[in-house]
DRENDO-1510 file (C-alpha; in Angstrom, 1 decimal, always signed):
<recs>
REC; n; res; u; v; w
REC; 1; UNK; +135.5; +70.6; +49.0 .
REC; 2; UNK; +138.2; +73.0; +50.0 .
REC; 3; UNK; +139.3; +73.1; +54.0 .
REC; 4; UNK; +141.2; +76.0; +55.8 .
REC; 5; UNK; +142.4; +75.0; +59.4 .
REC; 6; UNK; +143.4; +77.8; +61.9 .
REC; 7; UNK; +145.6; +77.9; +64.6 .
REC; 8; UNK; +147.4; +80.6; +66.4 .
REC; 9; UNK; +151.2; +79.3; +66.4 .
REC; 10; UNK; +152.9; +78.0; +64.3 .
REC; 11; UNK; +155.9; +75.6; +66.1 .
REC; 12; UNK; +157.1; +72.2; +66.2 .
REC; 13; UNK; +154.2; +70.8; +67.8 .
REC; 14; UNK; +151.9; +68.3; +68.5 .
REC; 15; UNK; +148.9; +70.3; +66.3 .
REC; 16; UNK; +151.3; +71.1; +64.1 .
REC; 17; UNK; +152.1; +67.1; +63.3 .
REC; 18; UNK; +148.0; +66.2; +63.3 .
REC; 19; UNK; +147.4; +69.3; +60.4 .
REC; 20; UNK; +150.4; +67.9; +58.8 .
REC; 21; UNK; +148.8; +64.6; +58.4 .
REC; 22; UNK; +145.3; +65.9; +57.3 .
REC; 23; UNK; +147.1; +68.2; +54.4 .
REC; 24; UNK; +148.8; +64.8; +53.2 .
REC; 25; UNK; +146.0; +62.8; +53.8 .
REC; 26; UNK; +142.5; +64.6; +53.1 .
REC; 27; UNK; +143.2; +64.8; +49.8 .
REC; 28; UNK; +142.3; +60.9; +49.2 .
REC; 29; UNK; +139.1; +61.8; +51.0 .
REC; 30; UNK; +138.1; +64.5; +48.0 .
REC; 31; UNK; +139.1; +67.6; +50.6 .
REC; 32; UNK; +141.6; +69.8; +49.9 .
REC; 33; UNK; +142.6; +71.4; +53.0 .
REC; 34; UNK; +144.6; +74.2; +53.9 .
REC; 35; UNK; +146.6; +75.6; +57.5 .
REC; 36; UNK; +146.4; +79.4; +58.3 .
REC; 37; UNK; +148.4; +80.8; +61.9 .
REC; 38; UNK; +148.9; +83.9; +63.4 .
REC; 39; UNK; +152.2; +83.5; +64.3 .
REC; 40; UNK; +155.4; +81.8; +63.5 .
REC; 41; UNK; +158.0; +80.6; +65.8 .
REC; 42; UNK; +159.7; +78.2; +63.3 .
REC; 43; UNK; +157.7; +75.4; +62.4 .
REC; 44; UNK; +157.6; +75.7; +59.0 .
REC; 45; UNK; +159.8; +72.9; +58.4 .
REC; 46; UNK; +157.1; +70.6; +59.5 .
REC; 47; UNK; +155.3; +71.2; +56.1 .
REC; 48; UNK; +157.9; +70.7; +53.5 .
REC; 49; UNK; +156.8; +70.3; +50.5 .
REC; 50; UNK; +153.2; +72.2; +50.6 .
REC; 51; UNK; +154.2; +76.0; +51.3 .
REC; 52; UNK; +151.5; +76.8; +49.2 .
REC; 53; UNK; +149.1; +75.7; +51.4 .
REC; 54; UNK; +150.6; +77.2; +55.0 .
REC; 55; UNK; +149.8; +81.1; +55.4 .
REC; 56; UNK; +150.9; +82.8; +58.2 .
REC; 57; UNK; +148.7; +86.1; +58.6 .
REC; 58; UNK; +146.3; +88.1; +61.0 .
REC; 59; UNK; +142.7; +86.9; +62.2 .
REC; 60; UNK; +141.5; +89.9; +59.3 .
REC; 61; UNK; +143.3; +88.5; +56.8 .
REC; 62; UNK; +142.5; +84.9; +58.0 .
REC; 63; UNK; +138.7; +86.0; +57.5 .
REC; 64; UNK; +138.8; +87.2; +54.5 .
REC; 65; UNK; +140.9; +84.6; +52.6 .
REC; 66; UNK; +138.7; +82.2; +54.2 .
REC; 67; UNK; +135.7; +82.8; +52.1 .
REC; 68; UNK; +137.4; +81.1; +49.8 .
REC; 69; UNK; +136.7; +77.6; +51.4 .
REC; 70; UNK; +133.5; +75.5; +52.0 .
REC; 71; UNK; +134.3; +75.1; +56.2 .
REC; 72; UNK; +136.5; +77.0; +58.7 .
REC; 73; UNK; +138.2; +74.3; +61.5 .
REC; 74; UNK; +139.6; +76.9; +64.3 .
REC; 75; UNK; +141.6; +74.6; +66.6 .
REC; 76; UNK; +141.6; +76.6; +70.1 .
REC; 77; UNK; +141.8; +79.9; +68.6 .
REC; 78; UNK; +138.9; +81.9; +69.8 .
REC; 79; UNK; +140.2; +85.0; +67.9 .
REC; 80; UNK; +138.4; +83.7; +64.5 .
REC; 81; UNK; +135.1; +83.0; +66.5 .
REC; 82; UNK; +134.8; +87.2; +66.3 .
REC; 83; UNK; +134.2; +86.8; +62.9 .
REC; 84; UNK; +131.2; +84.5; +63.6 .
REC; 85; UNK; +129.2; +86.8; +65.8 .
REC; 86; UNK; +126.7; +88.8; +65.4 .
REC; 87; UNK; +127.5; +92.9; +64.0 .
REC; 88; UNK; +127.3; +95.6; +66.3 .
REC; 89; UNK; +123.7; +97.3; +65.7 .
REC; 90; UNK; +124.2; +100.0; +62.7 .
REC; 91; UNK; +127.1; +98.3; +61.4 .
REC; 92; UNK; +126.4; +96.8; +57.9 .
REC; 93; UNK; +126.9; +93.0; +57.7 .
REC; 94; UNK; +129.9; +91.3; +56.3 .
REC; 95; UNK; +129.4; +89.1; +53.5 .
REC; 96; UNK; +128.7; +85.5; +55.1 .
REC; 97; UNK; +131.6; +82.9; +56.2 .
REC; 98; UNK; +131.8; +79.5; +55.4 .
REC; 99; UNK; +130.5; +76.8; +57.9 .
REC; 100; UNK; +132.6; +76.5; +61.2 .
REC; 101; UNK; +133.7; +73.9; +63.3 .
REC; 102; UNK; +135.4; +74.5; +66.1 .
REC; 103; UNK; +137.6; +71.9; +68.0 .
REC; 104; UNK; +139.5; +71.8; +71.0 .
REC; 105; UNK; +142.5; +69.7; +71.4 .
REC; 106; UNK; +143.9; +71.8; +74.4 .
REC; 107; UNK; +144.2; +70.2; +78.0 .
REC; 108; UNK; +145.2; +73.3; +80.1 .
REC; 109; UNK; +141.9; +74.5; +81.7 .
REC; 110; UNK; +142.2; +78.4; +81.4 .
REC; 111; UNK; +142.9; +78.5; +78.1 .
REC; 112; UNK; +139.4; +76.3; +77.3 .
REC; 113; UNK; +137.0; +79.1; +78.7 .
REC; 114; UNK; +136.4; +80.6; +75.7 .
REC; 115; UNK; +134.3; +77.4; +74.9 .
REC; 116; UNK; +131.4; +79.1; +77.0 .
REC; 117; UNK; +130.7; +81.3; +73.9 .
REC; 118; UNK; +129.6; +78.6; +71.5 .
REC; 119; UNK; +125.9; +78.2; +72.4 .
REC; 120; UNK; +125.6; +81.6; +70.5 .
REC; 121; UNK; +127.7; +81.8; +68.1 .
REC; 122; UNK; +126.1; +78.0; +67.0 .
REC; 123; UNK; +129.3; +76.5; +65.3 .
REC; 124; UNK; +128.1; +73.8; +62.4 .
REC; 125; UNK; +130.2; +71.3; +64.7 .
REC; 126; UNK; +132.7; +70.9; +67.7 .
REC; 127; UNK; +135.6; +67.7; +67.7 .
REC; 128; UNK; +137.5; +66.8; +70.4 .
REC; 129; UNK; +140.3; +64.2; +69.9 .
REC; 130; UNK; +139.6; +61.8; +73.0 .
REC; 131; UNK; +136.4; +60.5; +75.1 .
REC; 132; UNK; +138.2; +61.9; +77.9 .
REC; 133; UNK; +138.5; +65.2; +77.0 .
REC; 134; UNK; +134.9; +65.5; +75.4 .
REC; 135; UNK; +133.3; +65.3; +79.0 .
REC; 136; UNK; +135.7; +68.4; +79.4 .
REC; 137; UNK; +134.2; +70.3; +76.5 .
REC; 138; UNK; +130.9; +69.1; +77.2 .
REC; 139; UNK; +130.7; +70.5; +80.6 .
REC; 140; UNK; +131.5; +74.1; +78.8 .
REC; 141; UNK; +129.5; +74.5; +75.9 .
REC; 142; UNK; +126.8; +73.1; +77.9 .
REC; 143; UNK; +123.4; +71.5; +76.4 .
REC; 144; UNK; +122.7; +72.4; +72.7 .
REC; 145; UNK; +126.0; +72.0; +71.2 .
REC; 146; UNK; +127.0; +69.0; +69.6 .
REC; 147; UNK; +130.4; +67.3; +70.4 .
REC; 148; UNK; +132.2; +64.5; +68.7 .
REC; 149; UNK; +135.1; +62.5; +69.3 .
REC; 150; UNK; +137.3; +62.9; +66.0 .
REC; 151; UNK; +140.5; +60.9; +66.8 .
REC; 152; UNK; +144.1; +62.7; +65.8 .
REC; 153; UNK; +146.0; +61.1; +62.3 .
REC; 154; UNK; +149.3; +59.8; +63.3 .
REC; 155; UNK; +151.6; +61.0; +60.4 .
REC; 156; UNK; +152.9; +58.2; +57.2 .
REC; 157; UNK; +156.0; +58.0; +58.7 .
REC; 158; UNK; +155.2; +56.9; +62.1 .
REC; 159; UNK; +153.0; +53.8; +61.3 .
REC; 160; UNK; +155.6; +52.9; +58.6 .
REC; 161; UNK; +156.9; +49.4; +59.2 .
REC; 162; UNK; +159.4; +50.1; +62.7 .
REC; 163; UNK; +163.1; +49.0; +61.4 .
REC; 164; UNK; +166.3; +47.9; +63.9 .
REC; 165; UNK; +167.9; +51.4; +64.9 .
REC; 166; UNK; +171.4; +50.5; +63.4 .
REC; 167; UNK; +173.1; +51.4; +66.7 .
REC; 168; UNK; +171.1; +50.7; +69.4 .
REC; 169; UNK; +172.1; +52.5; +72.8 .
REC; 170; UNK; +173.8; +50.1; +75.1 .
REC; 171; UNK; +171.7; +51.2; +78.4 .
REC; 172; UNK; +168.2; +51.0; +78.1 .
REC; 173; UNK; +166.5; +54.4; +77.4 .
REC; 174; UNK; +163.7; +56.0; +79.4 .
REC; 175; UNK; +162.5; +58.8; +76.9 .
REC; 176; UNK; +160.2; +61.7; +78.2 .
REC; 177; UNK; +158.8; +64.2; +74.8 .
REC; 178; UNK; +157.1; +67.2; +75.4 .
REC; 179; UNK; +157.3; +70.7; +76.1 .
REC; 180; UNK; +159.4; +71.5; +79.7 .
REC; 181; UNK; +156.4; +73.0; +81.4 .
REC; 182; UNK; +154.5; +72.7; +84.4 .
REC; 183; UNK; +151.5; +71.2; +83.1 .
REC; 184; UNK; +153.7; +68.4; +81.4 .
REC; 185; UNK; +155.4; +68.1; +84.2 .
REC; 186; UNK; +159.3; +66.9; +83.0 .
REC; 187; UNK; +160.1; +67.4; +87.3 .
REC; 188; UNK; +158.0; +64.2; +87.3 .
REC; 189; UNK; +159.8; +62.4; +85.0 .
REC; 190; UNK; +163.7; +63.7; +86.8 .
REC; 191; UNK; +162.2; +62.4; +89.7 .
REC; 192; UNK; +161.7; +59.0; +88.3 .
REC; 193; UNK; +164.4; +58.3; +87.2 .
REC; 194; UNK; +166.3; +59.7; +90.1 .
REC; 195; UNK; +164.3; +56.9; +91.9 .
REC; 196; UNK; +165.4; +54.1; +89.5 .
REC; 197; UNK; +169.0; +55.0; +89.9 .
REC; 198; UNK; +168.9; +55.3; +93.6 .
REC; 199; UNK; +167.8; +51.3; +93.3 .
REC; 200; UNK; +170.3; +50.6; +91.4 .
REC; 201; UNK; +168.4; +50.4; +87.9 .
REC; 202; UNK; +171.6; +51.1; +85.0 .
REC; 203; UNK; +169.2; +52.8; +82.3 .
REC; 204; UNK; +170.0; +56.5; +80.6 .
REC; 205; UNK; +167.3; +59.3; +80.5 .
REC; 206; UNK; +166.2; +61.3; +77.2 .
REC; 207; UNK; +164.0; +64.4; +77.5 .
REC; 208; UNK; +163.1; +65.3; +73.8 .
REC; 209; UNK; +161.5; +69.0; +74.2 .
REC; 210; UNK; +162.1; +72.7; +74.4 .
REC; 211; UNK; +161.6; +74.7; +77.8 .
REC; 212; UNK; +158.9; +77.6; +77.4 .
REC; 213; UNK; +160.9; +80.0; +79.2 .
REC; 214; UNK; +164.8; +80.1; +79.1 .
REC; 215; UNK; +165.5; +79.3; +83.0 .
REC; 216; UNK; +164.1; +76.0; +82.4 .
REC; 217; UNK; +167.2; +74.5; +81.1 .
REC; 218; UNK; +169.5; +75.5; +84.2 .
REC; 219; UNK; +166.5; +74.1; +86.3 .
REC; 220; UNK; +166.5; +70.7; +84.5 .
REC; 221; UNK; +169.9; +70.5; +84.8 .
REC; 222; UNK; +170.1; +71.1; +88.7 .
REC; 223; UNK; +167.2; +69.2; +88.9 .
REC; 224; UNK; +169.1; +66.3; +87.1 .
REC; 225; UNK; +172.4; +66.9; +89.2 .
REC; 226; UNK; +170.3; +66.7; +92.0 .
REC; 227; UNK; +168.6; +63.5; +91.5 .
REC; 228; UNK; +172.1; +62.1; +90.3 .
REC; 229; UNK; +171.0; +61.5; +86.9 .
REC; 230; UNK; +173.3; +63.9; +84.9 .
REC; 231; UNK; +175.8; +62.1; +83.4 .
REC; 232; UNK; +172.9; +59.4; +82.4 .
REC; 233; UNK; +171.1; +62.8; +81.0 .
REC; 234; UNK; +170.8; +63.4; +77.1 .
REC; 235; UNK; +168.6; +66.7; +76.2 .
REC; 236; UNK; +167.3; +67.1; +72.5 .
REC; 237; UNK; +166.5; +70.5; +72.9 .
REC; 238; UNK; +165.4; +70.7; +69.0 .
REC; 239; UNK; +164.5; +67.1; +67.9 .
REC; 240; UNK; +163.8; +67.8; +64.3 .
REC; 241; UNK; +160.2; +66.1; +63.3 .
REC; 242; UNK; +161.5; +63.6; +61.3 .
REC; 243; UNK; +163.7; +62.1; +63.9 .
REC; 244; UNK; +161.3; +61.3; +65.7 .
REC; 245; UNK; +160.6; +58.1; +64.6 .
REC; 246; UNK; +163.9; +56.9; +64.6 .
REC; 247; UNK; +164.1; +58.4; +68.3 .
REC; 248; UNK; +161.6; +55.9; +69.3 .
REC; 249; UNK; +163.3; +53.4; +67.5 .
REC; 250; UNK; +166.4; +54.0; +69.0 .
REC; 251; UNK; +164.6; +53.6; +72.8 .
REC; 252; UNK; +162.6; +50.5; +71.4 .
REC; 253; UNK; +165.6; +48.5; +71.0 .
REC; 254; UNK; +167.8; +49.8; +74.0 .
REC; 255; UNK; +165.1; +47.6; +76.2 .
REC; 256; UNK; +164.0; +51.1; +77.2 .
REC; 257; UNK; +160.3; +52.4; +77.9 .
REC; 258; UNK; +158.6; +55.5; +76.9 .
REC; 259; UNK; +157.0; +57.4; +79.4 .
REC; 260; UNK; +155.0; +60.5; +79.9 .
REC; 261; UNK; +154.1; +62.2; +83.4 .
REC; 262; UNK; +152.0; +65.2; +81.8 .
REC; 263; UNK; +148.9; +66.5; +84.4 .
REC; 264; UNK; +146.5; +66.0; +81.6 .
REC; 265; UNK; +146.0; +65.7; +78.1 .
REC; 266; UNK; +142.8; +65.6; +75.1 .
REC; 267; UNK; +145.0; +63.1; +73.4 .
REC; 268; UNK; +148.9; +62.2; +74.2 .
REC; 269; UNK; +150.1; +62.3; +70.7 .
REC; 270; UNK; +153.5; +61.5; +71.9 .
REC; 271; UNK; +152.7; +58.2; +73.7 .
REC; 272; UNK; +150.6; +57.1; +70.8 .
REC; 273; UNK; +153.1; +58.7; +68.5 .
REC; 274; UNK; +155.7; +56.0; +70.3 .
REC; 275; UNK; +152.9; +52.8; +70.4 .
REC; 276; UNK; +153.2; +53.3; +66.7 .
REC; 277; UNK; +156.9; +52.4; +66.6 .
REC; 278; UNK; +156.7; +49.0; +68.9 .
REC; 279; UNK; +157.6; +51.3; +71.6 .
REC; 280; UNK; +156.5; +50.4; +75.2 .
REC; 281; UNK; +154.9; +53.0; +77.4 .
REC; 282; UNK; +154.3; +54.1; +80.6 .
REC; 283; UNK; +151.6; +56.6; +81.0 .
REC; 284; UNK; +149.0; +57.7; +84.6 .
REC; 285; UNK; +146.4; +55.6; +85.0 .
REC; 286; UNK; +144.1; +58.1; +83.9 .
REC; 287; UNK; +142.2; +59.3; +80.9 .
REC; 288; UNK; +142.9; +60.1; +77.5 .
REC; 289; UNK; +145.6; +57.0; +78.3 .
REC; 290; UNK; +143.4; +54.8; +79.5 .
REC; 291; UNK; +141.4; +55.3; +76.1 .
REC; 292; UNK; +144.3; +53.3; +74.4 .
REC; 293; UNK; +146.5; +52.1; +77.2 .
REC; 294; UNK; +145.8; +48.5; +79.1 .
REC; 295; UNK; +148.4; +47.9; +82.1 .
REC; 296; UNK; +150.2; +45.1; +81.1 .
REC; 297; UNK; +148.6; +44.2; +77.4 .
REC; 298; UNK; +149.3; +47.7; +75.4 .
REC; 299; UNK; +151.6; +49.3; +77.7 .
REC; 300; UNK; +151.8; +50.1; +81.9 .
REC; 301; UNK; +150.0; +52.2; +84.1 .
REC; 302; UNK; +150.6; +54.1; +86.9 .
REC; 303; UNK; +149.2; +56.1; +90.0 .
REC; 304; UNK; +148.7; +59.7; +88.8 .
REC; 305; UNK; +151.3; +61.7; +90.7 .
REC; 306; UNK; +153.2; +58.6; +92.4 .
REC; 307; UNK; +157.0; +58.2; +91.6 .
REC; 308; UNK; +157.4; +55.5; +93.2 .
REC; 309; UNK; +154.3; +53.7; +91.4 .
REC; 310; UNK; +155.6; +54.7; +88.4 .
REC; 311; UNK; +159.2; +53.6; +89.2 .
REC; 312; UNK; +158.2; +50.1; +90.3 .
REC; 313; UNK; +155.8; +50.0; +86.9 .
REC; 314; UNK; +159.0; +50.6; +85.0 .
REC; 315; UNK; +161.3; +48.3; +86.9 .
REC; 316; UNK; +159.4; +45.6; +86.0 .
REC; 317; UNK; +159.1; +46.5; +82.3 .
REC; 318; UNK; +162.7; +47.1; +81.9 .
REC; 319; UNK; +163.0; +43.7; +83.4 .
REC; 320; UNK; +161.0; +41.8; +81.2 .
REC; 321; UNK; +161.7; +41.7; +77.7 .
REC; 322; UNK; +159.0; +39.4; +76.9 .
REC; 323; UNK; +156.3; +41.8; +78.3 .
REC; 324; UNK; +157.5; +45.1; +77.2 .
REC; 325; UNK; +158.1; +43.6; +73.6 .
REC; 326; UNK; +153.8; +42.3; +74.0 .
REC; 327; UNK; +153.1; +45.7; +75.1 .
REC; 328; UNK; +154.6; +47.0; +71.8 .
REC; 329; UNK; +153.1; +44.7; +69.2 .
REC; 330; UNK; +149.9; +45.7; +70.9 .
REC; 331; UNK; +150.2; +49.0; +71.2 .
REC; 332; UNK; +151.3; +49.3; +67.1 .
REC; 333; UNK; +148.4; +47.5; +66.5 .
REC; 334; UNK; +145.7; +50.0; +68.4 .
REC; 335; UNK; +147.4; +52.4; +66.4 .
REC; 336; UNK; +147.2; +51.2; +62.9 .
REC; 337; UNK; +143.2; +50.1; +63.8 .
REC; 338; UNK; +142.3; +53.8; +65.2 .
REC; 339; UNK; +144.7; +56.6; +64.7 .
REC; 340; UNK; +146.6; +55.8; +61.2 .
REC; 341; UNK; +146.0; +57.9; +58.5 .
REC; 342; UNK; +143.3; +56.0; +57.2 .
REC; 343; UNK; +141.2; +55.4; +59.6 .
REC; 344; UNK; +141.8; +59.0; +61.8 .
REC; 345; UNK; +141.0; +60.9; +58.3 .
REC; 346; UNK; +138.0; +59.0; +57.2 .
REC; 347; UNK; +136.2; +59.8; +60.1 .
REC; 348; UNK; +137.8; +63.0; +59.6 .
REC; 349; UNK; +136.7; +63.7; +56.3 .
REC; 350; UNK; +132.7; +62.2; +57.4 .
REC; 351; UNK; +132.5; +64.8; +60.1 .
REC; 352; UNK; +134.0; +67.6; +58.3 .
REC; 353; UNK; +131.1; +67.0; +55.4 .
REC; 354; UNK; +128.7; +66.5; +57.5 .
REC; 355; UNK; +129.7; +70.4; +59.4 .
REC; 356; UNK; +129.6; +71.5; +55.8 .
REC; 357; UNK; +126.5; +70.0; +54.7 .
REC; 358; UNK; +127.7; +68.1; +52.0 .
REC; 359; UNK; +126.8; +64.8; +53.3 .
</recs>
């Protein structure tokens, strides 16, 4: 069975990673699966080692190369789903496409509208990544259209076995990933740590992201002078992918906590990304986290919005090296049970037959 995947841009991203992981992994499963994008903005790097099977090209040429393939998988890229609908009355018809599933791994709200179209173009299948964000997709596709939890793969090299970072920082390490936008909300996490120092708490801060428009990174750094965290400050503007997981390495042994304060997400690949390398976490008591995230057994929770919730969460984590060490072996484990290659792609590989009508 042959696979193509489409997604509109090709970066250093969080979808990225996941189709990364299935082009490695599928294989095993008898799927041999393919990425197509509409635009890079330098994120080849992530697939190293399979350029053949990354294509970079417009939705025309997308369509046509995918006829090749027993399924089309467009990940929040509505401009495929034109291929799917019907002609225009006295146009001749194109010759058929493959099956397609359509999933949405996208938590900002606008850009999820386009899910209203399915009931009529009748996709074979739609995934979502978390239970949390199917009741999101569910409520737009309405009644008739089928949608199923397929959880994201964790890449090989996250769930390998976490190793001592050979030069552990000396302060513990409260490490923030993402993209500097609004919806991820990095003020959030400035703020926290602002709090901390202002009690006292001697940790550093590491924001591991690039801003989506270039004022962001005067902002962070006001915003930083301002909550006197600067000199504690240490931006990886372009963390290469496979530093990652000695990043989280490096913040596991400081003592330090991960921690996310994004508005919403249909996964949180970084904070599950960081439970796969013993890393504690501190992530809103809200869903997708809650999916995978018990206060105090896999990692802390907070009140959505609240610094100073957050901030007394992670004073007692720093605190307690006994419980933020727990919290890691737990939160490994989830991952290796649910969201390692194997298990993530198997139920992959199901689903994706079942859309294509091979099983």
């Amino acid at each position: 069975m042959r696979a193509l995947f489409v997604y509109s841009y090709l970066t250093l991203g969080g979808v990225e990673a996941v189709l990364r992981a299935r082009l490695d992994g599928l294989a095993a499963h008898g799927i041999e699966a393919h990425a197509w994008f509409f635009h890079d903005f330098g994120g080849r790097s992530i697939f190293s080692g399979l350029e053949d099977r990354v294509r970079v090209g417009d939705a025309a040429a997308c369509l046509a190369f995918a006829r090749g393939f027993d399924l089309v998988s467009t990940i929040d890229t509505a401009e495929v789903l034109a291929g799917y609908e019907e002609p225009a009355p006295g146009l001749p018809p194109l010759p058929p496409l493959p099956p397609l599933v359509v999933e949405c791994h996208s938590a900002y709200l606008d850009n999820i509208e386009y899910l209203r179209r399915l009931p009529v173009l009748r996709p074979a299948a739609v995934f979502t990544p978390s239970p949390h964000h199917r009741r999101l997709v569910a409520e737009r596709v309405g009644e008739g259209v089928d949608v199923r939890v397929v959880p994201n793969p964790v890449r090989r090299e996250l769930v390998a076995a976490p190793v001592p970072f050979p030069a552990p920082p000396r302060r513990p390490v409260l490490a923030w990933v993402g993209r500097l936008d609004e919806h991820k909300n990095w003020q959030g996490f400035v703020a926290i740590a602002g709090t901390l120092a202002e009690r006292g708490v001697v940790a550093e801060a590491w924001i591991a992201g690039r801003p989506v428009e270039p004022e962001r990174a005067a902002e962070l750094l006001a915003r930083a002078r301002e909550a006197g965290i600067l000199h504690r400050l240490r931006w990886f503007r372009g963390l290469p992918h496979e530093r990652i997981p000695a990043f989280f390495d490096a913040v596991r042994d400081s003592g330090g906590v991960a921690v996310t304060t994004s508005r919403g997400e249909s996964f949180g690949m970084t904070v599950v990304e960081a439970m796969a390398r013993r890393c504690a976490v501190l992530v809103p008591d809200s869903g997708p986290f809650t999916d995978f995230v018990a206060d105090g057994v896999s990692g802390g929770l907070y009140r959505p919005g609240s610094t100073r919730s957050a901030a007394d969460r992670l004073q007692a984590l720093l605190g307690d090296a006994r419980l933020r060490e727990a919290c890691g072996r737990r939160a490994r484990e989830i991952v290796l049970e649910r969201f390692a290659p194997g298990p993530a792609l198997a139920v992959l590989a199901a689903e994706l037959e079942r859309a294509a009508g091979q099983r």
